[in-house]
N, C-alpha and C positions, 0 to 999 in steps of 0.2 A: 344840729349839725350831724351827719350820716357818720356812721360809724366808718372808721377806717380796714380796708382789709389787714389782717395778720400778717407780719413777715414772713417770708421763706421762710419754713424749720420752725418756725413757732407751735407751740401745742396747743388745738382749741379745748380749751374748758368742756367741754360738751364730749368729746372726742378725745378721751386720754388712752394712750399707746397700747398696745397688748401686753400682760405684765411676760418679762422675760422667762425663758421655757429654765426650769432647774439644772444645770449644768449638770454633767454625765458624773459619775462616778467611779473613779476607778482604783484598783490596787494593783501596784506592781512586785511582780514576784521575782527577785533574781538573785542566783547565789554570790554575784559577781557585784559586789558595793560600786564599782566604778558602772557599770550598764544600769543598773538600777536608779542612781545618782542623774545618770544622763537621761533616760526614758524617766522620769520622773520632771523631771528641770524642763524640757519640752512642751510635755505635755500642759505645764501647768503656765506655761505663755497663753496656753489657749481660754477664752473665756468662757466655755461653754463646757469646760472639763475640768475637772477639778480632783488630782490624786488626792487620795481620805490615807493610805497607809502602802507601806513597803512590806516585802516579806525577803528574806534570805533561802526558805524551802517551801516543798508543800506543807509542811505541817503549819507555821506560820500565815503561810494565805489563807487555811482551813478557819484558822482562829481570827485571822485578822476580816475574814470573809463575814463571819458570826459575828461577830462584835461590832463593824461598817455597813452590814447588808450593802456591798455594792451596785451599781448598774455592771460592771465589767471588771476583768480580774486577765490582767498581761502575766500568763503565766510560760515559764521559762522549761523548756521540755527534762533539763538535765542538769540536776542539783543533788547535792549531797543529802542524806538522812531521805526523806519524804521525798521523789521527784515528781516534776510535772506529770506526769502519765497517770501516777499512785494517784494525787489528791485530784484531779483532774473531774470523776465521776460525783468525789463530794462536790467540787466546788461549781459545777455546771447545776446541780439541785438548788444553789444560790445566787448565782447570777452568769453572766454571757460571758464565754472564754475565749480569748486570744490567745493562740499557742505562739512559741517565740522560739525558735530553734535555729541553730548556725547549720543545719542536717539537712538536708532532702530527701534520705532515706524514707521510700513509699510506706514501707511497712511501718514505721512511725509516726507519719502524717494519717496514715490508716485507723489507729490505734488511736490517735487526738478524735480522730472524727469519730470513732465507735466509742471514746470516753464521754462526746457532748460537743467538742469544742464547736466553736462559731466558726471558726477559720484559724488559719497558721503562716505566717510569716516569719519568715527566712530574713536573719542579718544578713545585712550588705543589701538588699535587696528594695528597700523600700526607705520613700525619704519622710522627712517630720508629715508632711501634709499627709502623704499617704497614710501615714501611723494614725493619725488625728480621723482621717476618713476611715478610715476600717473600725476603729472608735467606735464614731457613731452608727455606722452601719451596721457593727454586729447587734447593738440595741432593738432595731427593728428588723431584724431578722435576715440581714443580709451578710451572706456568707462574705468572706475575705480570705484570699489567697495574694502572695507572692509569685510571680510567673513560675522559679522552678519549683514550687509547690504543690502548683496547679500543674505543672507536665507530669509531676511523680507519681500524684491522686491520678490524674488519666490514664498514664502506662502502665499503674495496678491496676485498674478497673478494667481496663483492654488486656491484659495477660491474665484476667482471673475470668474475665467472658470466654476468652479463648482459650483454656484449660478445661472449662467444664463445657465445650461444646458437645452437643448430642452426635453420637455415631448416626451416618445413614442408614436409616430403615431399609432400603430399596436393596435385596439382595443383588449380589452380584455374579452371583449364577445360578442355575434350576439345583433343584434338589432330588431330579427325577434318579438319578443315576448312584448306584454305592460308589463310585470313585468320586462324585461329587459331593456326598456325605461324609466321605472320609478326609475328605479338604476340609469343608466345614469344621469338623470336630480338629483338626490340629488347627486351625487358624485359634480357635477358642480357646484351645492349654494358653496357644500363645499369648492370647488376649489376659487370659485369666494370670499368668508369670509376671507380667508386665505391670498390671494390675493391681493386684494382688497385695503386694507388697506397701503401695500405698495407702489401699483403704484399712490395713492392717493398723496404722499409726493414729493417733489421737490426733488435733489440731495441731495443739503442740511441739509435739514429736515431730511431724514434717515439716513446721518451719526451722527446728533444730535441725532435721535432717539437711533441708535446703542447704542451709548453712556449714554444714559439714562437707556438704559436695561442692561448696563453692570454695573451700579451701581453708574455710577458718579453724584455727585454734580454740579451745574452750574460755580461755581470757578475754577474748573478743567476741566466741558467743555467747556469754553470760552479759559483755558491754551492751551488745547490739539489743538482746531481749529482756536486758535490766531485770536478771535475774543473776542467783551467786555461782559460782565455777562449780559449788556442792549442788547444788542444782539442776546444771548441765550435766554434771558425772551421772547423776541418777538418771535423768531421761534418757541419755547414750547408752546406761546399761539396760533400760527396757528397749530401746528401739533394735540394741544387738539379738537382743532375745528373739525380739517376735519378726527380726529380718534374718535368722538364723548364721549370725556373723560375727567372726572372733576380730574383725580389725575395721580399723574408719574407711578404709581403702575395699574390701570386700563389702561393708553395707552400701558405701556410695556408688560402688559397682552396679548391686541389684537395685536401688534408688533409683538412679540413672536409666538403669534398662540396658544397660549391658549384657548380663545376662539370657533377659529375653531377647535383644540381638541376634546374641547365638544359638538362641532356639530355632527364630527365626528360619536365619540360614540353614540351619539343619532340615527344616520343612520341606516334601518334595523332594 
């Protein structure tokens, strides 16, 4: 009697299944036990993901990192003791990082990217499924962004192209003439005033400056550059030095280019 074929869905003997791929590993990092508790309890619906530990700071993901070797580590940008940004550099040497931040701030998501991360995602902004996709995708190397994450990364990279564009070569008059020499050489004081003043500062020091002409207080530039308010004091007293300025309102002036401004107009 011939053999009967197999049911739908039956496994043949001959032909047993591909064994299932290791499910992802992850550690979540949050200073916040309700967020943590929640991205935790998610993730672990899914079958193919599986959280190995929790961390409250960086220092804890560092350690809990060592001890798990994860595939992935959900780390939170802004925690107490250790923050994300600090351990960020260790924990990228041991596996794929998802930044996690309520911020948009470019200069931040700058900073995740120059630390390692794989990608950064903005609460409110993405749902379970997404969460779980950016997962697996930072694994194989595919970057993960949030939409206002990815506008923040593009409007720095487009206002840092456009700050260092090259001057045009093509002069824009003969040089046959001493009054046309004499233009030259004051356009150039100008150039050099304007100038000047910037390449004077360290990295550093200019983004503290930025931030001092955009208005802020030192309690909020020490917040934004996760550094201490004694910290900010010291580089506002080199930046007064080497900008030749007794107040935040006369350095943001020559900053600015106010000064040069008035060179300017004085030209001619």
């Amino acid at each position: 009697m011939p053999d009967r074929p197999p049911p739908p869905g039956a496994v043949h003997p001959l032909f047993p299944p591909p064994p299932r791929p290791a499910p992802v590993r992850v550690i979540v990092a949050d200073d916040n036990p309700v967020v943590r508790a929640g991205l935790t309890a998610l993730l672990r619906d899914r079958d193919d993901i599986a959280v190995v530990a929790e961390a409250a700071d960086g220092r804890e993901a560092c350690e809990a990192a060592l001890r798990h070797r994860p595939d992935v580590v959900l780390l939170d940008v802004r925690m107490p003791g250790v923050d994300g940004l600090s351990a960020l550099p260790h924990l990228a040497r041991i596996a794929h990082v998802l930044m996690l931040t309520y911020s948009h701030e470019a200069e931040v998501l700058q900073r995740a990217l120059r630390g390692g991360a794989g990608g950064c995602l903005v609460h409110g902004e993405f749902t379970v499924e997404e969460l779980a996709s950016a997962v697996r995708d930072v694994t194989v190397g595919r970057a993960h962004f949030t939409p206002t994450a990815a506008t923040a990364v593009l409007a720095h990279i487009q206002q840092s192209a456009t700050a260092h564009d090259e001057p045009d070569p093509v002069p824009l008059f003969s040089l046959t003439s001493g009054e046309s020499l004499s233009q030259l050489q004051s356009l150039m004081r100008v150039s050099e005033a304007e100038g000047g003043a910037r390449h004077t500062l360290s990295g550093r020091e200019a983004e503290i400056m930025d931030l001092i002409a955009s208005g802020m207080n030192n309690r909020e530039i020490a917040a934004t550059c996760f550094i201490s308010e004694k910290t900010v004091k010291n580089h506002i007293n080199r930046i007064f030095a080497k900008l030749h300025s007794s107040s935040r309102s006369e350095a943001a002036a020559k900053w600015l280019g106010t000064t040069a401004g008035a060179s300017r107009r004085g030209v001619g």
